[in-house]
C-alpha positions as CSV (number, residue, x, y, z in Angstrom):
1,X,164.2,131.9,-25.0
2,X,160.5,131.0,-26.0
3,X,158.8,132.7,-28.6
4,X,155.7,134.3,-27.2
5,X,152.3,133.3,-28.6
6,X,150.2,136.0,-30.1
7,X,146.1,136.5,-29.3
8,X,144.1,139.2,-31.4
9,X,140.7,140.0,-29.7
10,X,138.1,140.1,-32.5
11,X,136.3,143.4,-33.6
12,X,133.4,143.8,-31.4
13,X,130.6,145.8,-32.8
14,X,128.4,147.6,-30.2
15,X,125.1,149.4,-31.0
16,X,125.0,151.8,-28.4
17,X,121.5,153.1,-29.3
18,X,119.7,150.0,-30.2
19,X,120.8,146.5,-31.1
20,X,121.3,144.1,-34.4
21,X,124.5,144.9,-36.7
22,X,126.1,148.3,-37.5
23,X,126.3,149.1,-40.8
24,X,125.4,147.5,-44.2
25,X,125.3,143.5,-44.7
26,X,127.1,143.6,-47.8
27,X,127.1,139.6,-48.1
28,X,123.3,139.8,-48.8
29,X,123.0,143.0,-51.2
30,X,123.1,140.5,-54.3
31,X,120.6,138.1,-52.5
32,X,116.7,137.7,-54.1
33,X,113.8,137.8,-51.5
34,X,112.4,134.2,-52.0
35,X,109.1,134.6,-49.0
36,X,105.8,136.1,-49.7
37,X,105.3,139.1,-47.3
38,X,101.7,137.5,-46.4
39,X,103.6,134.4,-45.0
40,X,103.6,134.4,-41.3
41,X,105.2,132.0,-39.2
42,X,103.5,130.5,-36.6
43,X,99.8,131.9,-37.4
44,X,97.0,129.9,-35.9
45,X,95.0,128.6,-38.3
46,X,91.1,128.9,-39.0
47,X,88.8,126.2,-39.3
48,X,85.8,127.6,-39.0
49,X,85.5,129.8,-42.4
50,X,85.4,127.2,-44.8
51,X,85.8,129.5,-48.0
52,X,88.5,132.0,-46.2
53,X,90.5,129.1,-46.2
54,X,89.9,127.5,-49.7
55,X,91.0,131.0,-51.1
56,X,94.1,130.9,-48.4
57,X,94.9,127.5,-49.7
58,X,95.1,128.9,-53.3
59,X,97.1,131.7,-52.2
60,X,99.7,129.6,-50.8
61,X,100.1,126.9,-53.7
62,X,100.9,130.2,-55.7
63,X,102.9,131.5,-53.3
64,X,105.1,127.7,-53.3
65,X,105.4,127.8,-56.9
66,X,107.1,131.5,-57.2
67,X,109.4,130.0,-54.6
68,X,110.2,127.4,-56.3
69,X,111.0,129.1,-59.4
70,X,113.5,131.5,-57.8
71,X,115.0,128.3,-56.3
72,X,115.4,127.1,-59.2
73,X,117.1,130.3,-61.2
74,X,119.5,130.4,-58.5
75,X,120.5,127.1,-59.5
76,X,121.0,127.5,-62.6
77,X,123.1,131.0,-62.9
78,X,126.3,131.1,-61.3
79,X,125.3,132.8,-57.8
80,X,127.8,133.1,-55.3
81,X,125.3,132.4,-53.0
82,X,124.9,129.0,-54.4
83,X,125.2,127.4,-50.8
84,X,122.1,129.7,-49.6
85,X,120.3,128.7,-52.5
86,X,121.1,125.0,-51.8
87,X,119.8,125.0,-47.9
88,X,116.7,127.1,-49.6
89,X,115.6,124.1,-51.8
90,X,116.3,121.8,-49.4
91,X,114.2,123.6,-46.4
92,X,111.6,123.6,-49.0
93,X,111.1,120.0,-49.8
94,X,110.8,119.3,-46.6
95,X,108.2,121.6,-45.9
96,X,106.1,119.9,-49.0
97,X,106.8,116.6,-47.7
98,X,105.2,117.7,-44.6
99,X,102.5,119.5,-46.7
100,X,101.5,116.0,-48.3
101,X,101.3,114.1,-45.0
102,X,98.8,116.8,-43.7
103,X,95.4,116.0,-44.6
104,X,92.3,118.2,-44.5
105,X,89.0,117.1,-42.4
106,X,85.9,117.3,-45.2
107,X,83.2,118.9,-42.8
108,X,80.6,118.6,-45.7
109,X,77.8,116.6,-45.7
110,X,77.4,112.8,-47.0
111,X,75.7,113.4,-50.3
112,X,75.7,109.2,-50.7
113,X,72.2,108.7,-49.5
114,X,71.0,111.4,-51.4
115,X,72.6,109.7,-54.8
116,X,71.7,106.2,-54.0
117,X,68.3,108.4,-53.7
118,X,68.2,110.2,-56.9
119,X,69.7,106.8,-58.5
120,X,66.4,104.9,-57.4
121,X,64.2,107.4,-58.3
122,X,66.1,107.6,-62.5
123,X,65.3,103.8,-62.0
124,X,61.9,103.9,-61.1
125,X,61.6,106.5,-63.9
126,X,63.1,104.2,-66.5
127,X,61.1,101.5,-65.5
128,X,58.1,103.2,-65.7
129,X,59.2,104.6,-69.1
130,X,60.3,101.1,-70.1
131,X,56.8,99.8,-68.5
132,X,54.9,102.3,-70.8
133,X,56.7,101.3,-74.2
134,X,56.4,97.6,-73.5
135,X,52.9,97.4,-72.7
136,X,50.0,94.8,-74.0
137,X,49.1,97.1,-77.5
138,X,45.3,95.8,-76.7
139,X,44.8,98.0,-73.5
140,X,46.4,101.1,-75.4
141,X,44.3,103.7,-76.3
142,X,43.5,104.3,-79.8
143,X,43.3,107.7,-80.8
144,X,43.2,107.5,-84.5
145,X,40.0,104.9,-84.3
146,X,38.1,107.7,-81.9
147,X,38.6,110.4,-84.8
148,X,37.8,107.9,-87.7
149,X,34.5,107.1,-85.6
150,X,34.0,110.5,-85.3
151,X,34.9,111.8,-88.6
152,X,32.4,109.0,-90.1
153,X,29.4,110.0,-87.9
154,X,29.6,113.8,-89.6
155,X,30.1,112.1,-93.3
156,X,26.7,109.9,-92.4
157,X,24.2,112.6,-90.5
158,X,21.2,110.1,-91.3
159,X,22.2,106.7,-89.6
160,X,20.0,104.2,-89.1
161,X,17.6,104.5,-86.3
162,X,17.8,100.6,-85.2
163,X,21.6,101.5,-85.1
164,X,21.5,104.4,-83.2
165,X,18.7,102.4,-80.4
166,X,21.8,99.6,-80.2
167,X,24.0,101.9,-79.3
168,X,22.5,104.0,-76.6
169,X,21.4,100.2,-75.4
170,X,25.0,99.3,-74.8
171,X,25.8,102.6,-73.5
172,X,23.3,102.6,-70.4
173,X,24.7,98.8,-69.8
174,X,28.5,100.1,-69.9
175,X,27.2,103.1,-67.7
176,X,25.4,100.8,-64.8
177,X,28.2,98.3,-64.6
178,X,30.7,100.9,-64.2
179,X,28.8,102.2,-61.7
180,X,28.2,98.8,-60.0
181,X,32.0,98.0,-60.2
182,X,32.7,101.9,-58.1
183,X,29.8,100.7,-55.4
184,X,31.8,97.4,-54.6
185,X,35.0,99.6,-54.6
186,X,33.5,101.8,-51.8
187,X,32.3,98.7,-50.1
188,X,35.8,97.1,-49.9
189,X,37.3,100.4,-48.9
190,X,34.9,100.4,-45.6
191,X,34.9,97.1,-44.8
192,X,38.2,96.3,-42.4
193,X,40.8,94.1,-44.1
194,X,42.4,91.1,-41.7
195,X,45.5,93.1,-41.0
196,X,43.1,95.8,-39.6
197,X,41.5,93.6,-37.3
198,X,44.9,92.0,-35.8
199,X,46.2,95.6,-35.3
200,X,42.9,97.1,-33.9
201,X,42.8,93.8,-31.1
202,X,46.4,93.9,-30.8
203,X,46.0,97.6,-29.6
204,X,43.6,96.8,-27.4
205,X,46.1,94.5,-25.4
206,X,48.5,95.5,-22.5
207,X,51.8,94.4,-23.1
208,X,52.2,91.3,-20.4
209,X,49.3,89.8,-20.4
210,X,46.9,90.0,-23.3
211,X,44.0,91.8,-21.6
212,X,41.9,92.2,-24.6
213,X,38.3,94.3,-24.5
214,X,36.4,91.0,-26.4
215,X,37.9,88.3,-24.1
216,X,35.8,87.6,-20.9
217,X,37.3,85.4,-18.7
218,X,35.6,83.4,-15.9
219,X,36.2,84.1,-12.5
220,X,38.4,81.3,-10.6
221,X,35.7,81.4,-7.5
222,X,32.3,83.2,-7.4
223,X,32.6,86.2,-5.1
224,X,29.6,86.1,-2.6
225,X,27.4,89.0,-1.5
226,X,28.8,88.3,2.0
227,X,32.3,88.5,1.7
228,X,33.8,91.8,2.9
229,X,36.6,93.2,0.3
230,X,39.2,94.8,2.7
231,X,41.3,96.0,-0.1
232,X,41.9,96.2,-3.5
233,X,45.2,96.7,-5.9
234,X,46.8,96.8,-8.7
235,X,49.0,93.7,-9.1
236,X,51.5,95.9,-11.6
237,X,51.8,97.9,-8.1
238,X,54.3,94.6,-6.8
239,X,57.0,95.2,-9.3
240,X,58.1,98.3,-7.0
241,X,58.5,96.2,-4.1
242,X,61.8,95.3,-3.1
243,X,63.3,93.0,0.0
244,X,66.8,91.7,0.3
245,X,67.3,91.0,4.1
246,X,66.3,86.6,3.2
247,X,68.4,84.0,5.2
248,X,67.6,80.5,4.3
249,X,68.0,76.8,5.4
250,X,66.5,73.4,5.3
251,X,64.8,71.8,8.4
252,X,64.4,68.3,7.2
253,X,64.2,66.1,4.0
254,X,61.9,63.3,3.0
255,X,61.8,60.8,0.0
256,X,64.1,59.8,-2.1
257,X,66.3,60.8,-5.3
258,X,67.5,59.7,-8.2
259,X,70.7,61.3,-10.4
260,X,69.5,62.0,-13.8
261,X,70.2,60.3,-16.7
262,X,73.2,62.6,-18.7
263,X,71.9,60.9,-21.8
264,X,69.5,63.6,-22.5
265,X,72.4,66.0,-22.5
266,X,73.3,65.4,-26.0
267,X,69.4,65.3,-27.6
268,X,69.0,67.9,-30.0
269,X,66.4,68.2,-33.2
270,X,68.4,65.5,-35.4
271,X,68.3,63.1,-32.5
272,X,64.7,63.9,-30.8
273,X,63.4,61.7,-28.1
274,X,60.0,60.0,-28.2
275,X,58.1,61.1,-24.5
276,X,57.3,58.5,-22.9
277,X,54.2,59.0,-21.0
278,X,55.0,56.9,-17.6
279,X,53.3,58.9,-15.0
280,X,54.9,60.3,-12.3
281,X,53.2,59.8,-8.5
282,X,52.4,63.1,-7.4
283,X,52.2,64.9,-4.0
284,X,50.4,68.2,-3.8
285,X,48.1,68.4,-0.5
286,X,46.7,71.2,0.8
287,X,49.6,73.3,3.4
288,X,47.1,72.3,6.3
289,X,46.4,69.2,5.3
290,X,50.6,68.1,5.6
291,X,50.9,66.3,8.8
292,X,54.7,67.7,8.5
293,X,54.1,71.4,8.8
294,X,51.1,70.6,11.2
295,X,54.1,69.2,13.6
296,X,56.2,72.4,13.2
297,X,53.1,74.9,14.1
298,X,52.6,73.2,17.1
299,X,55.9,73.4,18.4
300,X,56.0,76.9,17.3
301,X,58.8,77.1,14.5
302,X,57.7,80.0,11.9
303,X,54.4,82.1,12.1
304,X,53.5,81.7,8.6
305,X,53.3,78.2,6.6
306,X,52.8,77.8,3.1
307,X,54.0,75.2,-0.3
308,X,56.8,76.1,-3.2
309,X,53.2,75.7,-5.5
310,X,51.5,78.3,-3.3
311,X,54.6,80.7,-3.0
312,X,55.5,80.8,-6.1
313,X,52.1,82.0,-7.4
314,X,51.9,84.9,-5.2
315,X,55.7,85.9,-6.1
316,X,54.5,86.0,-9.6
317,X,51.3,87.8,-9.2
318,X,52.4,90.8,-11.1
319,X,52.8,88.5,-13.8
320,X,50.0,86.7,-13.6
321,X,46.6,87.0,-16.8
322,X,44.7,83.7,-15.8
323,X,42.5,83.9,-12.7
324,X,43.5,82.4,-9.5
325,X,42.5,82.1,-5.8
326,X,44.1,81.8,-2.7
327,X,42.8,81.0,1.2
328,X,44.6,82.7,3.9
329,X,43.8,81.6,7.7
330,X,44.7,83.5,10.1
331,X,44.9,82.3,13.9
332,X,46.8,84.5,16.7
333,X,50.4,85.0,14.8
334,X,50.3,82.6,12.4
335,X,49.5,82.7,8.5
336,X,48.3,79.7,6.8
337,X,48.3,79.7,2.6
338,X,46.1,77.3,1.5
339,X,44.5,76.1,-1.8
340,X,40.8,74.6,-2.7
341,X,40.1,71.5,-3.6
342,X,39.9,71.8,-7.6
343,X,41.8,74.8,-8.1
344,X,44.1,75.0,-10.8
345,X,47.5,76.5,-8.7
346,X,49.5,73.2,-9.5
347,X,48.6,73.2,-13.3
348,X,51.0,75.4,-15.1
349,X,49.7,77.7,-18.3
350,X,50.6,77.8,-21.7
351,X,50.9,81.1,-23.6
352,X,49.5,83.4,-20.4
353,X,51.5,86.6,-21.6
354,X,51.3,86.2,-25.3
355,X,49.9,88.8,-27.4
356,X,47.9,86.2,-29.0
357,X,46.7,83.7,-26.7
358,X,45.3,80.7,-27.0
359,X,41.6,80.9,-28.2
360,X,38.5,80.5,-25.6
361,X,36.7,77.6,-27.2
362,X,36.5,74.8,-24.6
363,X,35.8,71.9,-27.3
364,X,39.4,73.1,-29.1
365,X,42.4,71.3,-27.8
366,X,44.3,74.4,-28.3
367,X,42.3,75.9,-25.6
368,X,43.5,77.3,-22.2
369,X,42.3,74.6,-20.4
370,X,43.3,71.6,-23.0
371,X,46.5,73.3,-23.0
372,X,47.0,73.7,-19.2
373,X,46.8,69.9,-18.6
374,X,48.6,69.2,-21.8
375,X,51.7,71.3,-19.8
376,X,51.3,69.7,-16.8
377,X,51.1,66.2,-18.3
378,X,54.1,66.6,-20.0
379,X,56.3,68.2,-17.2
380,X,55.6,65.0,-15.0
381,X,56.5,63.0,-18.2
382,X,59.7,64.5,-19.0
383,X,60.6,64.8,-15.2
384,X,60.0,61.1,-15.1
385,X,61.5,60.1,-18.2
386,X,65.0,62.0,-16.8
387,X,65.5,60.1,-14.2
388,X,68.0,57.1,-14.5
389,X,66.6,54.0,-12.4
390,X,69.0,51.8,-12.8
391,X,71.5,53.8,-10.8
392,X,71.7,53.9,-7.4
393,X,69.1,56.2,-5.5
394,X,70.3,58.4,-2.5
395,X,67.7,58.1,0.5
396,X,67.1,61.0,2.4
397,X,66.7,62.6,6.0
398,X,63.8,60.7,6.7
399,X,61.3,58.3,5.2
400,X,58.5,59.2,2.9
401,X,56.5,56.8,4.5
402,X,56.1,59.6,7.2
403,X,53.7,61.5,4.7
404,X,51.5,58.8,4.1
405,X,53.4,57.8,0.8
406,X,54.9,54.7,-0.4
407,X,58.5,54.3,-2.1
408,X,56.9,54.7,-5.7
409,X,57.4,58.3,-5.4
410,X,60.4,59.3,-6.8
411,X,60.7,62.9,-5.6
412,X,62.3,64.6,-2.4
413,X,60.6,66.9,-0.1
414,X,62.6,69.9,1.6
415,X,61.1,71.6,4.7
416,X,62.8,74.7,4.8
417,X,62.8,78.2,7.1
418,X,63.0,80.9,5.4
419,X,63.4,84.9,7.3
420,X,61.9,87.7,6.0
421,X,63.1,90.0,8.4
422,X,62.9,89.9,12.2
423,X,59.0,89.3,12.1
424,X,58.7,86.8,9.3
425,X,59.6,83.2,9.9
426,X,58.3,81.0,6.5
427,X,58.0,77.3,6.8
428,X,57.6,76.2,3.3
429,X,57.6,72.9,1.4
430,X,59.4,72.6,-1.5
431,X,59.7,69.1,-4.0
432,X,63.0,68.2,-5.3
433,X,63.0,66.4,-8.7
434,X,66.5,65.1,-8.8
435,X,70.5,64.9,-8.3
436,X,72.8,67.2,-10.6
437,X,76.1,65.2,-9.4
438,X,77.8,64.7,-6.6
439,X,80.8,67.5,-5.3
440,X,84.0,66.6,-4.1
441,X,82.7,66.0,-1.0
442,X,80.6,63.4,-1.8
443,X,77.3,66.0,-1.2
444,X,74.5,66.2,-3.9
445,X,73.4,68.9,-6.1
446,X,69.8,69.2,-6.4
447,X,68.2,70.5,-9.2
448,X,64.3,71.0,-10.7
449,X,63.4,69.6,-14.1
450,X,60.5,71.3,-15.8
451,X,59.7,71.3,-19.5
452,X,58.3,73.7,-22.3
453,X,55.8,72.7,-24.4
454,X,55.2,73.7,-28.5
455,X,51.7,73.1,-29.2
456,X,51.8,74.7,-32.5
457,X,54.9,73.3,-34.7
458,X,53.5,75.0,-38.1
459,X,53.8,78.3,-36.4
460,X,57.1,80.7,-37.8
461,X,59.2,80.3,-35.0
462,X,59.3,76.6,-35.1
463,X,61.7,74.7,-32.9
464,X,63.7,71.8,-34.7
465,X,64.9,74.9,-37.4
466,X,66.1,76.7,-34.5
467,X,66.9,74.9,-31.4
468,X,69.9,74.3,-32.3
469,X,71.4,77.2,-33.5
470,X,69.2,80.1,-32.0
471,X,68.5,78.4,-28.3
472,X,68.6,81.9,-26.3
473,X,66.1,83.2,-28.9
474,X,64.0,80.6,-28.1
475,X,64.1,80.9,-24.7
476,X,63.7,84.6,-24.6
477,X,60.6,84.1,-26.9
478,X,59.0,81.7,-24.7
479,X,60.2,84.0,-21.6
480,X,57.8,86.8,-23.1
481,X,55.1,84.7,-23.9
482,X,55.0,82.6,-20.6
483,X,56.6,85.5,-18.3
484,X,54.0,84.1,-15.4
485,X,55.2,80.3,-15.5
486,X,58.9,80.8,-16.2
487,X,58.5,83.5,-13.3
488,X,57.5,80.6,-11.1
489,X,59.8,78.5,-11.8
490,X,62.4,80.9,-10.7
491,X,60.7,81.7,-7.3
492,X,60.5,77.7,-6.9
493,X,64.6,78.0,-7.1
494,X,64.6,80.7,-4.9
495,X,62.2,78.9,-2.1
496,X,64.0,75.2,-2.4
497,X,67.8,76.6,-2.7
498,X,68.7,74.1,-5.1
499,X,71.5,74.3,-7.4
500,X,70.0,75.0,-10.8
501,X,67.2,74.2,-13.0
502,X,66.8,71.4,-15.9
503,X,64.8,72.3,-18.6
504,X,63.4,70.6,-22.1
505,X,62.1,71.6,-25.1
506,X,58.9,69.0,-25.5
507,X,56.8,69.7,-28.9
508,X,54.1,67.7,-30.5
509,X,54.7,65.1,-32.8
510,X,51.6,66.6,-35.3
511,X,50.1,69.8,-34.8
512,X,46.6,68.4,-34.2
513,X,47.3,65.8,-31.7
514,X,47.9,67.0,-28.5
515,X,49.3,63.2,-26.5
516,X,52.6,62.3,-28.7
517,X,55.3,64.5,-28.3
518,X,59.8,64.5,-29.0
519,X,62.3,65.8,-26.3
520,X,64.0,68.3,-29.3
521,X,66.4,69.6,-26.8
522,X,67.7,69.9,-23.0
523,X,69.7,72.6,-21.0
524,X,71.0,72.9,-17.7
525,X,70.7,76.7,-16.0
526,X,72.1,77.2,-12.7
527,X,69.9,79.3,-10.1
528,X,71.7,82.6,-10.9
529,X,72.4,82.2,-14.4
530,X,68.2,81.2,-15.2
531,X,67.7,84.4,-13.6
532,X,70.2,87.0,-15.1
533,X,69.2,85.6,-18.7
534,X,65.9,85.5,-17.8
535,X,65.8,89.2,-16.4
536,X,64.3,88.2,-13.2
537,X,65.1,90.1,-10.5
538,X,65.5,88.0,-7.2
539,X,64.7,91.1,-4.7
540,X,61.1,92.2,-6.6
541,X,60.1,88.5,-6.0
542,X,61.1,88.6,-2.2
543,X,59.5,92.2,-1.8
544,X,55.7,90.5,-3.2
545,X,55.7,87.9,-0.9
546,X,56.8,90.2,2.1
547,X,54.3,92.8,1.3
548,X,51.6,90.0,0.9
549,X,52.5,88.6,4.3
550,X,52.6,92.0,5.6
551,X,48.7,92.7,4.9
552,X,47.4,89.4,6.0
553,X,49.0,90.1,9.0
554,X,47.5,93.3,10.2
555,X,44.0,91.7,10.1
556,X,42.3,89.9,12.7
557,X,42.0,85.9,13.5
558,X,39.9,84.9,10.5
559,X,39.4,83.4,7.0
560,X,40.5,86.0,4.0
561,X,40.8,85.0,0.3
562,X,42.8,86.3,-2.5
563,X,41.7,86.6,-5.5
564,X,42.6,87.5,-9.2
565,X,40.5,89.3,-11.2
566,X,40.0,87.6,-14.5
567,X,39.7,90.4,-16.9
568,X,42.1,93.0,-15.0
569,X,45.3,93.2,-13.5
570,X,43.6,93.9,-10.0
571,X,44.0,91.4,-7.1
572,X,41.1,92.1,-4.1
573,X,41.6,90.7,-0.9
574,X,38.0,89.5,0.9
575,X,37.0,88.3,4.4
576,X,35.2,85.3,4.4
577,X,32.4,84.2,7.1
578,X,34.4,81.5,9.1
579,X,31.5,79.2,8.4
580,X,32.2,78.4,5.0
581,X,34.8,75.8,4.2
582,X,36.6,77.2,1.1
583,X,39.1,74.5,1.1
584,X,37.0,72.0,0.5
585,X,33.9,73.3,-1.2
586,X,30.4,72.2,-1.9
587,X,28.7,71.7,-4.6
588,X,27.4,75.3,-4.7
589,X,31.1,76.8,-5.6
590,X,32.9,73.7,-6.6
591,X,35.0,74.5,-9.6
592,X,35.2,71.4,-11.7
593,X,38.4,70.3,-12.9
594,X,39.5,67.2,-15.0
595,X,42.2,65.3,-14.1
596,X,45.0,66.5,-16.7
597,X,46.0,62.9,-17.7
598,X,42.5,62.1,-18.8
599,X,41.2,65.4,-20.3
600,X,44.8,65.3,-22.3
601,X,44.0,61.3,-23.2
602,X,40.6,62.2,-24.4
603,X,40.9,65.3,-26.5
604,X,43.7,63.6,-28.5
605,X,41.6,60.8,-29.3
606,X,39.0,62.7,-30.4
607,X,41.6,64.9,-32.7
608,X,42.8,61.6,-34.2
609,X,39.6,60.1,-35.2
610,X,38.8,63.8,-36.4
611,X,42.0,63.8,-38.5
612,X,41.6,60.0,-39.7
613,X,38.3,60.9,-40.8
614,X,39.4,64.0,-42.9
């Protein structure tokens, strides 16, 4: 028989009116309270009364250490709680642990400016302090020796009368030089120091261009009582203008090319370069004057016909301080740009956008015009210089010989069509310098070589300190300063489509000679890249030339001009009587120009017998 197993339900207590235990916990009579009453769990805390909670912080370090001392007598006497007492202490190390990793946000002010402040200004008192015990005991002031003086007049009331005429003698001579020494005083407070002066002209300046009130400029062309203005603008107003609609290719090539010489890829400041001044041939006719672009107007491909030269100046105009003029035919639908005979469109400036430009004074070589032909004599130098001969040389499309030229020239000629849009078709001329390298395919890279020019080496920002190690400041400096240039440059890689753009950092040899000059440094830019460093936006340039177009082509068949105001940003466009041949002019408005090679030769002869003789 199996023994049965016993089960005991346990004593269920059940509050019938309410709920918790019945009756008295007698396990926690002898129990201390070890909580302050004022501690509440799970209270949100304030951080926006700053003192509330500095007192509340106090509160509750005093409320931890009575804990901690009722901990701790529990401890020590023999409780028989001991285990509660044990859990307590342990619950309430934890809770400092946690209390030490918190750490309060300091939402008051930095007061370390405001030492460093009050510690410079003790300094400057202690120097001053320091300044007035240390100083020369001749220049102090005596005040014993004023009381003796005085205290020996009243002993002596009958002084001699020679005496007394000496000293009133000396008196009226210290009185009239002091008050000679406060009239110069005044004189050099009114009269303007140098600093005033550059600040007062640089004021006067806008910030692209240097238009200053005391500079007055010659026109490019003298503006005839007979020529009709049509309209006049602001050339600032092109910046707004934006066109992206362009689609591009190249008709037909002439010339031929060399690759350049990768040599020049490792010049820089410790290894300069002399120049060598081997002159480059040089193509730059007239657009109506190229037999080429006469062939594609009579077979009707493009309505308006134009050179990179040309192009390029009128995509810059915005940019442009220098005076400039340009002839635009018009006959049924077609536009021709053309240039006059002595104009100054293929020279290329030097310092245009500076806030200090070069001074007006024709007989100094650092003059606009010395300096124009200096830039343009040592771009068809360096562009020369690049080019390696003894390589092989890739013939183009056709044969130079078709523009009148022989096979000296060493440049290539793209005839390209450009669209505007469905109304604009541009046939435009562009020179290629040289070859880049050759792709996989066995196709060249072109490229453009131009060349910057330091005329003034003792200036701060000189070039063989910081070529080498600050090149994109250098660049970005002579960016501002020759925004107009640099900005036809671009439009010239925009026009020809060429890969890039090689340029050279060309300064003189001596400050004061202005026709020996070192390659310091070289640097390839591709098309995109010269741009984006360059800040050049691709679209504005577009949108000048289409808006240009745009108004020559609302007027009727005739001869209009374009000119640049010299002392204003304001370009007027004039009609012209059809009789009057602006392309090549008389002797009435011929503007005389000498040839760049020459003027450059000459003026830096005369500087060297100048500097010989000093």
């Amino acid at each position: 028989m199996s023994k049965e197993l016993s089960f005991n339900l346990p004593s269920i207590f059940d509050h019938p009116n309410g709920w918790g235990p019945l009756g008295e916990a007698k396990q926690l009579n002898n129990s201390t309270i070890l909580f302050n009453k004022n501690e509440k769990a799970g209270r949100a805390s304030d951080w926006t009364n700053r003192e509330q909670n500095q007192r509340q912080g106090r509160q509750n370090n005093y409320n931890n250490n009575n804990s901690n001392n009722n901990i701790q007598n529990l401890l020590q006497t023999n409780n028989p709680n001991l285990s509660l007492a044990i859990s307590l202490f342990l619950h309430q190390q934890e809770k400092e642990v946690e209390d030490d990793d918190f750490v309060l946000v300091d939402s008051k002010a930095n007061k370390s400016k405001s030492n460093n402040q009050n510690r410079k200004n003790n300094n400057n008192n202690n120097n001053y302090m320091n300044n007035y015990k240390n100083r020369n005991p001749r220049t102090q002031f005596d005040n014993s020796k004023m009381y003796q003086n005085r205290n020996q007049q009243n002993q002596n009331p009958n002084p001699n009368p020679n005496q007394n005429q000496n000293q009133n003698q000396n008196q009226n001579q210290y009185q009239n030089q002091n008050q000679n020494q406060n009239q110069q005083r005044r004189t050099n407070a009114q009269r303007p120091t140098v600093a005033t002066k550059k600040f007062s002209a640089s004021q006067r300046r806008a910030w692209n261009g240097a238009y200053d009130s005391k500079r007055v400029r010659e026109s490019s062309i003298e503006i005839r009582p007979d020529w009709t203005l049509i309209r006049e603008f602001e050339s600032n107003a092109l910046n707004k203008l934006v066109f992206k609609d362009v689609k591009d290719q190249t008709m037909r090539t002439y010339g031929l090319l060399y690759k350049y010489d990768d040599a020049y890829d490792r010049v820089t400041t410790r290894d300069e370069l002399t120049l060598e001044r081997n002159l480059k041939p040089v193509y730059n006719v007239t657009t109506s004057d190229d037999p080429i672009i006469r062939e594609l107007s009579m077979k009707g491909i493009g309505n308006v016909y134009a050179t990179d030269s040309i192009l390029s100046l009128l995509m810059a105009a915005s940019k442009t301080v220098y005076p400039w003029d340009i002839i635009v035919q018009k006959i049924g639908t077609k536009l021709f740009f053309d240039k006059r005979d002595g104009s100054a469109i293929d020279t290329l400036t030097v310092n245009e956008n500076a806030n200090e430009p070069p001074t007006e004074d024709k007989e100094n070589i650092n003059s606009p015009h010395a300096l124009c032909n200096e830039a343009t004599s040592v771009n068809n130098f360096f562009a020369n210089q690049l080019l390696n001969k003894s390589g092989p040389r890739t013939i183009l499309q056709n044969n130079i010989t078709s523009l009148g030229l022989n096979d000296s020239h060493t440049s290539g000629f793209f005839y390209r069509l450009i669209s505007l849009g469905n109304s604009v078709k541009l046939v435009v001329r562009c020179e290629i310098d040289a070859i880049r390298q050759f792709d996989e395919a066995g196709l060249p890279q072109y490229m453009l070589i131009k060349a910057l020019n330091e005329y003034d080496p003792r200036s701060n920002n000189e070039w063989k300190q910081s070529l080498d190690s600050q090149r994109a400041s250098v660049l970005a400096s002579e960016s501002k300063n020759n925004t107009a240039k640099i900005t036809r440059w671009a439009a010239q890689l925009l026009l020809s489509g060429v890969t890039g753009i090689y340029l050279g950092f060309v300064s003189r040899i001596r400050a004061r000679e202005n026709n020996n000059h070192l390659v310091l440094a070289t640097q390839f830019y591709r098309q995109q890249e010269f741009l984006t460093q360059l800040l050049i936006n691709q679209n504005c340039l577009w949108g000048t030339l289409k808006a240009i177009i745009d108004l020559c082509m609302q007027q009727e068949d005739g001869k209009y001009i374009l000119v640049k105001d010299p002392n204003k940003p304001m370009i007027g466009f004039y009609r012209v009587p059809s009789e009057i041949d602006l392309v090549k002019p008389t002797d009435d408005n011929e503007v005389s120009q000498v040839n760049g090679e020459e003027a450059a030769e000459e003026e830096g002869e005369e500087a060297a017998v100048e500097e010989e003789a000093e």
